[in-house]
Rosetta silent file (secondary structure, phi, psi, omega in degrees, C-alpha in Angstrom):
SEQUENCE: XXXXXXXXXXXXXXXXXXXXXXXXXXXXXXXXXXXXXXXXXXXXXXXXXXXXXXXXXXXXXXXXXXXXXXXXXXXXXXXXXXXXXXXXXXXXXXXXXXXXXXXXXXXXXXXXXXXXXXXXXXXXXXXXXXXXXXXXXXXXXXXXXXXXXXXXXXXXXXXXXXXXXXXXXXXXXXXXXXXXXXXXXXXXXXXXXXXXXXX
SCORE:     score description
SCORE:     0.000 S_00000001
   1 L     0.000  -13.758  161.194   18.668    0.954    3.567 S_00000001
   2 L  -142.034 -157.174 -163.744   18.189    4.677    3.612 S_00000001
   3 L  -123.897  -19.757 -166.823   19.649    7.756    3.119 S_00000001
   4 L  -115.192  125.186 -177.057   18.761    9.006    6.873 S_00000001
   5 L   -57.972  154.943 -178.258   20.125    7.064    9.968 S_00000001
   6 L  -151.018  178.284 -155.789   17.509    5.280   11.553 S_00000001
   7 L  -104.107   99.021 -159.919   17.303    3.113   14.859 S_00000001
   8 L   -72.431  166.744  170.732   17.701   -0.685   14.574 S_00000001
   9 H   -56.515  -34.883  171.217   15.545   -2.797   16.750 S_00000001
  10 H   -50.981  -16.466  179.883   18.111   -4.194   18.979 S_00000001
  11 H   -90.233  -43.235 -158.564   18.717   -0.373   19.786 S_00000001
  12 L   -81.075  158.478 -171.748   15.201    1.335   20.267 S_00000001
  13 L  -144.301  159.531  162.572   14.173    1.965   23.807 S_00000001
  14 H    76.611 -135.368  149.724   10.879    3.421   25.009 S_00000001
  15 H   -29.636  -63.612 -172.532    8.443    4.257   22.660 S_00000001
  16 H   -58.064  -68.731  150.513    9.997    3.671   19.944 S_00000001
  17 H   -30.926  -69.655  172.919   10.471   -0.056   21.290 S_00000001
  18 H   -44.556  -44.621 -172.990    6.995   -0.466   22.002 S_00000001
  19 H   -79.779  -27.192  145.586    6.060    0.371   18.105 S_00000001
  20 H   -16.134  -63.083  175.899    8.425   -1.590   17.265 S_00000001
  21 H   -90.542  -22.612 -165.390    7.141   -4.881   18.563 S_00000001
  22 L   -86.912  -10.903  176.210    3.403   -4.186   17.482 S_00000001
  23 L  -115.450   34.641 -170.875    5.048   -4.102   13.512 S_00000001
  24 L   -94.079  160.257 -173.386    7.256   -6.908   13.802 S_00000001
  25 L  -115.136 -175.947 -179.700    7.687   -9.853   11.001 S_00000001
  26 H   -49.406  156.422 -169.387    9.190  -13.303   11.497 S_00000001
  27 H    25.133   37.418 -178.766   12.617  -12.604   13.791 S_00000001
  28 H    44.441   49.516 -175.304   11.376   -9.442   14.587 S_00000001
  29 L   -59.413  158.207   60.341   11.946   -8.228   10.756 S_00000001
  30 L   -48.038  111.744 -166.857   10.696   -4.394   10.591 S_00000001
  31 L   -64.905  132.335  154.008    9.992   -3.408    6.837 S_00000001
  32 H   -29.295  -40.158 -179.854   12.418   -0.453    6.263 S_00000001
  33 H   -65.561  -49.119  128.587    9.617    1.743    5.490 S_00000001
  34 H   -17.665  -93.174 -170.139    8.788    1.477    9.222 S_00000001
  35 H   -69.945   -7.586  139.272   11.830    2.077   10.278 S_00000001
  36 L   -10.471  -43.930 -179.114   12.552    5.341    8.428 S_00000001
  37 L  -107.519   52.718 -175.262   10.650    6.937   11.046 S_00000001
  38 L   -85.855  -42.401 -157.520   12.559    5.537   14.122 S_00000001
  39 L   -69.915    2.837 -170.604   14.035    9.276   14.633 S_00000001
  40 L  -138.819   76.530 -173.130   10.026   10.263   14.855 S_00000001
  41 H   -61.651  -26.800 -166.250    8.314    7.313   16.531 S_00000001
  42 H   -68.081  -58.964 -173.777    5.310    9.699   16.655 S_00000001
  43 H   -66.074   -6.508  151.636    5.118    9.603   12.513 S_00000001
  44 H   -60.323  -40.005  160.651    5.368    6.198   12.596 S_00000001
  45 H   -63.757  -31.399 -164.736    2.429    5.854   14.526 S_00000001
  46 H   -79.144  -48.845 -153.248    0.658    7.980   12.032 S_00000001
  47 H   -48.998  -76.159  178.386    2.235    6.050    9.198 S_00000001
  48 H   -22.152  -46.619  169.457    0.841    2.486   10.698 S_00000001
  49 H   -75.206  -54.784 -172.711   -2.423    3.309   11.618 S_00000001
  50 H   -55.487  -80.858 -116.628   -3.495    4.719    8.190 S_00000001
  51 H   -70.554  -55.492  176.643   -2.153    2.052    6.629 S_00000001
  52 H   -56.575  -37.394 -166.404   -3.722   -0.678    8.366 S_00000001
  53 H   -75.156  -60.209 -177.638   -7.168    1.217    8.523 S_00000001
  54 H   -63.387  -40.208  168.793   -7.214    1.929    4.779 S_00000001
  55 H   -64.207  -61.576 -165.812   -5.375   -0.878    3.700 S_00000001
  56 L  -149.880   63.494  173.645   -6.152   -4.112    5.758 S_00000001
  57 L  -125.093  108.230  168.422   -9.359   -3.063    7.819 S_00000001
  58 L    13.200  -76.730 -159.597  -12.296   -5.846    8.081 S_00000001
  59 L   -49.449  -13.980 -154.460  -15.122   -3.146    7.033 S_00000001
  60 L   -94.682  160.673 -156.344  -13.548   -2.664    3.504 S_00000001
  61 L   -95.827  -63.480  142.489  -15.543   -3.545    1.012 S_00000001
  62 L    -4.125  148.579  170.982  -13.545   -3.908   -1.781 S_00000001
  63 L   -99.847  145.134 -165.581  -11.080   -7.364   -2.250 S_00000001
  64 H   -48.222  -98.696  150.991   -8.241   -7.089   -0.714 S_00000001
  65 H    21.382  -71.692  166.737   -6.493   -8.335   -3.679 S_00000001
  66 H   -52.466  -70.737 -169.332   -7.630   -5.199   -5.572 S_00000001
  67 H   -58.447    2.049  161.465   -6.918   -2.678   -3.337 S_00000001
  68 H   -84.317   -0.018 -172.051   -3.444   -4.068   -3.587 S_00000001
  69 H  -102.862  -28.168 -166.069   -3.416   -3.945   -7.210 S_00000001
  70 H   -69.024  -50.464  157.207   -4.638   -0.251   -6.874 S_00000001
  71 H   -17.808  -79.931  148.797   -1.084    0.002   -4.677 S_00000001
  72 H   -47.773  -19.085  144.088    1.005   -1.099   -7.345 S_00000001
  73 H   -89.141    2.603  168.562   -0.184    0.740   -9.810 S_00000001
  74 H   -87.071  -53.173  164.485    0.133    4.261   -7.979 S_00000001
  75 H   -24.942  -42.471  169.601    3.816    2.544   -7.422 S_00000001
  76 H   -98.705  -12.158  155.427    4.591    2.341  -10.429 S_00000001
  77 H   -64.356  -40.055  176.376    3.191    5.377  -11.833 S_00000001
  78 L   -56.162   -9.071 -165.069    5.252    7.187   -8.857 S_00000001
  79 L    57.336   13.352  151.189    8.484    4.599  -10.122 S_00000001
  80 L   -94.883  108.785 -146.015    8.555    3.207   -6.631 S_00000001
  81 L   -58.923  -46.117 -154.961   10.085    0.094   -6.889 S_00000001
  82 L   -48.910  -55.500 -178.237   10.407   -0.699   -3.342 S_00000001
  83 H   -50.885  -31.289  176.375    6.065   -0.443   -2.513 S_00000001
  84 H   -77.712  115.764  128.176    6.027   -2.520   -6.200 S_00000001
  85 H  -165.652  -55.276  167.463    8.565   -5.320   -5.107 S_00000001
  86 H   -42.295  -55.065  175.034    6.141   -5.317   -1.948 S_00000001
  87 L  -102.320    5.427  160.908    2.750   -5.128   -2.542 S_00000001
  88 H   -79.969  -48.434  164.307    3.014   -7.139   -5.415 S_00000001
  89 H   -62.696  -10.491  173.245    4.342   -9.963   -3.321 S_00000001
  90 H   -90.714  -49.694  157.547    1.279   -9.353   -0.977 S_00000001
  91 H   -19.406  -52.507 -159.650   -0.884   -9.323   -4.297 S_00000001
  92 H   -76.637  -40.237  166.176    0.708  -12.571   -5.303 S_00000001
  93 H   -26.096  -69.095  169.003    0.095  -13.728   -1.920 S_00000001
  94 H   -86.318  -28.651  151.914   -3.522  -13.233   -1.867 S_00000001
  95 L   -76.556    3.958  173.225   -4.926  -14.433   -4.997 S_00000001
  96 L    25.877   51.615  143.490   -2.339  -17.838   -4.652 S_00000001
  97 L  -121.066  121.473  161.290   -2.475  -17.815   -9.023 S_00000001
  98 H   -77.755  -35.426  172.841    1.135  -16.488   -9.667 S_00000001
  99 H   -58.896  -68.673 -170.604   -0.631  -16.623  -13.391 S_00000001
 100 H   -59.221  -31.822 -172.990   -3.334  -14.213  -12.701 S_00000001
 101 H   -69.148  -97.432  160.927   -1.317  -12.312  -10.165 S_00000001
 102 H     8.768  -66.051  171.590    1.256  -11.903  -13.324 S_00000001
 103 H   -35.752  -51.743 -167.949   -1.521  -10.928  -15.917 S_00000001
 104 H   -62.184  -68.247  175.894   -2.478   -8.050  -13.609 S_00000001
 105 H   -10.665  -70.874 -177.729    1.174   -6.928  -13.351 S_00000001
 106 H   -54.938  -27.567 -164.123    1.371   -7.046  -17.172 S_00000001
 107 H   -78.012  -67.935  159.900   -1.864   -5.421  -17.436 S_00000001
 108 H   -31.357  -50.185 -165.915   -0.408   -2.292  -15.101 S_00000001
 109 H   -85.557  -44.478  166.058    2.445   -2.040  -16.828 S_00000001
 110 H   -79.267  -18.517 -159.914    1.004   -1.736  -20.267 S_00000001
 111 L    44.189   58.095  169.528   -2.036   -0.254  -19.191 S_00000001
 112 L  -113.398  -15.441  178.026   -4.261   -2.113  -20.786 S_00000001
 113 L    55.389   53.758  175.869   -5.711   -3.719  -17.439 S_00000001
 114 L   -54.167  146.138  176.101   -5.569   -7.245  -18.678 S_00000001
 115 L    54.225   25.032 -168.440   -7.529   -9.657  -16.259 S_00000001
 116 L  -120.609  161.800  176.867   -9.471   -6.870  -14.642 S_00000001
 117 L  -100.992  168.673 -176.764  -13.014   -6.462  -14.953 S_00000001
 118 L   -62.511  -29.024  163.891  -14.506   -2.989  -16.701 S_00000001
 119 L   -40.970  -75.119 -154.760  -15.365   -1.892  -12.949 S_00000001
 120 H   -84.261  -29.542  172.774  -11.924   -2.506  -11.416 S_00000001
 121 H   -90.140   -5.201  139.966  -10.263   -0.727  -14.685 S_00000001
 122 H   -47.435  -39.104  179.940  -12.045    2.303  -14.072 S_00000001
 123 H   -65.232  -45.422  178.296  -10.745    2.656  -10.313 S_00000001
 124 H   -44.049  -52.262  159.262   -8.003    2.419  -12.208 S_00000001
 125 H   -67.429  -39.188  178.093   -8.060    5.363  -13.981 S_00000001
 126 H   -66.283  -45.989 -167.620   -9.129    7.526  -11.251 S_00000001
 127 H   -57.471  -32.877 -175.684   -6.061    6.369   -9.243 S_00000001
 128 H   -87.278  -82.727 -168.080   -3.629    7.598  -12.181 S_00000001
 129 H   -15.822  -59.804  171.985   -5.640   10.759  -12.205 S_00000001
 130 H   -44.942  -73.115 -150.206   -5.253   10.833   -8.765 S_00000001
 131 H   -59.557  -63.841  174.953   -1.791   10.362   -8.637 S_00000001
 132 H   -84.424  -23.323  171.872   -0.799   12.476  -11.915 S_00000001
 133 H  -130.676   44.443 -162.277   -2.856   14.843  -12.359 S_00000001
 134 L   -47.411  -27.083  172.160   -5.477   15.795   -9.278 S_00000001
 135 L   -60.148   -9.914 -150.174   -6.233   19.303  -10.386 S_00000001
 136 L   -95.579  -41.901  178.713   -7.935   17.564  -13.376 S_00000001
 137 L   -16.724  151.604  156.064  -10.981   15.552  -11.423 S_00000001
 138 L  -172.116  179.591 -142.287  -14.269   16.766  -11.636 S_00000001
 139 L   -89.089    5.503 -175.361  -17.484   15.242  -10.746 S_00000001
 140 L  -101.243  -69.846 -167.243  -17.954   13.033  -14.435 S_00000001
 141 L   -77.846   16.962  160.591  -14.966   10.765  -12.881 S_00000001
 142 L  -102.378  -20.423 -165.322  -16.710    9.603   -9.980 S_00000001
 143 L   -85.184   18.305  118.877  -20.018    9.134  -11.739 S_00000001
 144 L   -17.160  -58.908 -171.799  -17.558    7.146  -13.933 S_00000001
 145 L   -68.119  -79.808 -178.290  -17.143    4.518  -10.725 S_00000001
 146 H   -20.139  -50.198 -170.919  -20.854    4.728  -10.098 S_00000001
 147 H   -70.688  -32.758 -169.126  -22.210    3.730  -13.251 S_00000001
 148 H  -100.175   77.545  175.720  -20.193    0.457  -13.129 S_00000001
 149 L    56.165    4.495 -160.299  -21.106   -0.189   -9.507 S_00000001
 150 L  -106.608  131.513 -171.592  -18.508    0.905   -7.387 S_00000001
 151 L   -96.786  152.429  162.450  -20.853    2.391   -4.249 S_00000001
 152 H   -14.763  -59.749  163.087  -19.827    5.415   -2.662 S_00000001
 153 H   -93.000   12.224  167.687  -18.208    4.018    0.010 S_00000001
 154 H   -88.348  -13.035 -157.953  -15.856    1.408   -2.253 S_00000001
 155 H  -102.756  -36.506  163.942  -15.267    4.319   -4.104 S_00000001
 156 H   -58.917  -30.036  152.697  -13.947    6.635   -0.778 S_00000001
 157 H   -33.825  -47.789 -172.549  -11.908    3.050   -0.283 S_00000001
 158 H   -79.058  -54.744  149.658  -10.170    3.642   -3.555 S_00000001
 159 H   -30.003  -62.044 -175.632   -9.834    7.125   -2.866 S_00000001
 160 H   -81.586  -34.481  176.584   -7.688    6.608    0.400 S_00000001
 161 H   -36.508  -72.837 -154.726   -5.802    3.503   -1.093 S_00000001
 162 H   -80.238    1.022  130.477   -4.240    5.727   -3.746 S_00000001
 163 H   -57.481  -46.534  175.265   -3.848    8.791   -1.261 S_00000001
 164 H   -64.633  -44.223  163.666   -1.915    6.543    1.111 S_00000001
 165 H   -72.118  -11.632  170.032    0.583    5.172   -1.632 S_00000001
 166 H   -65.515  -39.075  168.815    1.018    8.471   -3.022 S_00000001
 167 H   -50.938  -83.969 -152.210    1.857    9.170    0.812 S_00000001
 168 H   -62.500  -30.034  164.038    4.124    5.780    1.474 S_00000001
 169 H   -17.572  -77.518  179.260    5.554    6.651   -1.932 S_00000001
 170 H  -105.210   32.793 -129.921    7.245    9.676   -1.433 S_00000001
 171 H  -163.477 -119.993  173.112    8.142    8.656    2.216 S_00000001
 172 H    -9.660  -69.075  158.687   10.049    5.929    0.083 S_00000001
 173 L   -59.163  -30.086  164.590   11.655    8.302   -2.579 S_00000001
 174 L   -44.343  -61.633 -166.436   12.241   11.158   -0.271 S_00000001
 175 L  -126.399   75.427  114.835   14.849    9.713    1.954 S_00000001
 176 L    85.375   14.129 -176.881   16.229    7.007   -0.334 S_00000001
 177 L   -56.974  159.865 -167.013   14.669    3.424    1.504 S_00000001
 178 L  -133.172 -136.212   25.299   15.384    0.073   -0.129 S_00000001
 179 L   -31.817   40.992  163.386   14.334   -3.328    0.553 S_00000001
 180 L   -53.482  131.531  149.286   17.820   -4.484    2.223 S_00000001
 181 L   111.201  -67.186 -174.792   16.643   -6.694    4.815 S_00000001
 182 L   -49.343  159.820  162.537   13.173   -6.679    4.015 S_00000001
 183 L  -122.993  124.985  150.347   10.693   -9.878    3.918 S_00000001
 184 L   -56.607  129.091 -177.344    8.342   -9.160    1.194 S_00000001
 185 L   116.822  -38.857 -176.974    4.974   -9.830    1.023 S_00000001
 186 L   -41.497  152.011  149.202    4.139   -9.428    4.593 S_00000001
 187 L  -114.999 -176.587  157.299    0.953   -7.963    6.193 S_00000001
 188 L   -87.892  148.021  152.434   -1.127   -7.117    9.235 S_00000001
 189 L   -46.037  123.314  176.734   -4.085   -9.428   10.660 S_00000001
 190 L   -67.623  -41.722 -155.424   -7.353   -7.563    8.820 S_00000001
 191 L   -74.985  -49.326 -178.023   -9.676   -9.099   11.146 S_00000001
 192 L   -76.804  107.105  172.009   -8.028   -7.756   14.345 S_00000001
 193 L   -40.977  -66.735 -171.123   -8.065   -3.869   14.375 S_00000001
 194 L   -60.215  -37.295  176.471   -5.062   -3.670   17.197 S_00000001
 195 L  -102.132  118.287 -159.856   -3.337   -6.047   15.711 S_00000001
 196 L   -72.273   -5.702 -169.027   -0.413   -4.440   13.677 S_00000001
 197 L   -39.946   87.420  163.782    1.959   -8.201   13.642 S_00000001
 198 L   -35.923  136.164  166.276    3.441   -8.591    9.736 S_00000001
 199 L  -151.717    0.000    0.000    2.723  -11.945    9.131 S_00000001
């Protein structure tokens, strides 16, 4: 499931344990991506909290939905299948249309941003800036968001989304993780800060 050894649950003690149980899925499943960092329980901690904050935190403004489509496409411009195999199944998940869910996919993949509104295809474009080329930015592609509505702080939302999968990304490609194992689709409770539970 990687390339690195890493510490199954039935194994971890301490710490490690403890982080352990606060990310657990159905039979106490831990997504691989998680456990990558077993030999560094501390960067695990790191990982988890961004993720959840940026990702699946009440205050965001943004639909969920989206910022999971914004996921999957920095995934797939990066060619990392495993966060696409994932957060597409979380995608799919949250809008319950496997049609629409689908569209978007195709829409991503093509880049034409099929089923998206004129808004939601801009963030789009900044995130593949973001991703491929960041030296390029300049102060025309945020007033880009702005003109179609996207407020400041949906637009700092968007911002961290596509900084964090560029992060979980190469965390994923780096030391060779899979989705052996995995149950796809999973999340944290939004509404509860503390609580980290895949469900």
């Amino acid at each position: 499931m990687s390339w690195i050894d890493i510490i199954p649950f039935d194994k971890a003690q301490g710490k490690l344990k403890r982080l352990y149980e606060r990310v657990t899925g159905p039979n106490n499943n831990v997504d691989n991506i998680m456990l990558v960092h077993s030999l560094r329980p501390n960067t695990m901690e790191g990982h988890m909290a961004i993720y959840k904050k940026v990702l699946h935190h009440s205050e965001n403004t943004l639909p969920k939905w989206y910022l999971e489509t914004i996921g999957v496409y920095v995934s797939m411009l990066n060619h990392c299948n495993y966060c696409i195999d994932h957060h597409f199944e979380g995608l799919k998940k949250l809008m319950q249309n496997d049609e629409k869910a689908n569209q978007i996919k195709k829409g991503l993949i093509n880049n034409t941003f099929e089923g998206l509104t004129t808004a939601y295809t801009e963030g789009l474009k900044y995130a593949e800036k973001l991703t491929l080329k960041p030296f390029s930015l300049e102060k025309v592609d945020i007033q880009k968001l702005k003109e179609n509505k996207i407020s400041d702080g949906e637009i700092l939302e968007i911002n961290q989304v596509v900084s964090y999968f560029n992060y979980a990304n190469r965390t994923v490609l780096g030391l060779g993780v899979t989705t052996e194992g995995d149950i796809l689709g999973l999340s944290p409770n939004s509404s509860q800060e503390d609580n980290w539970k895949h469900q």
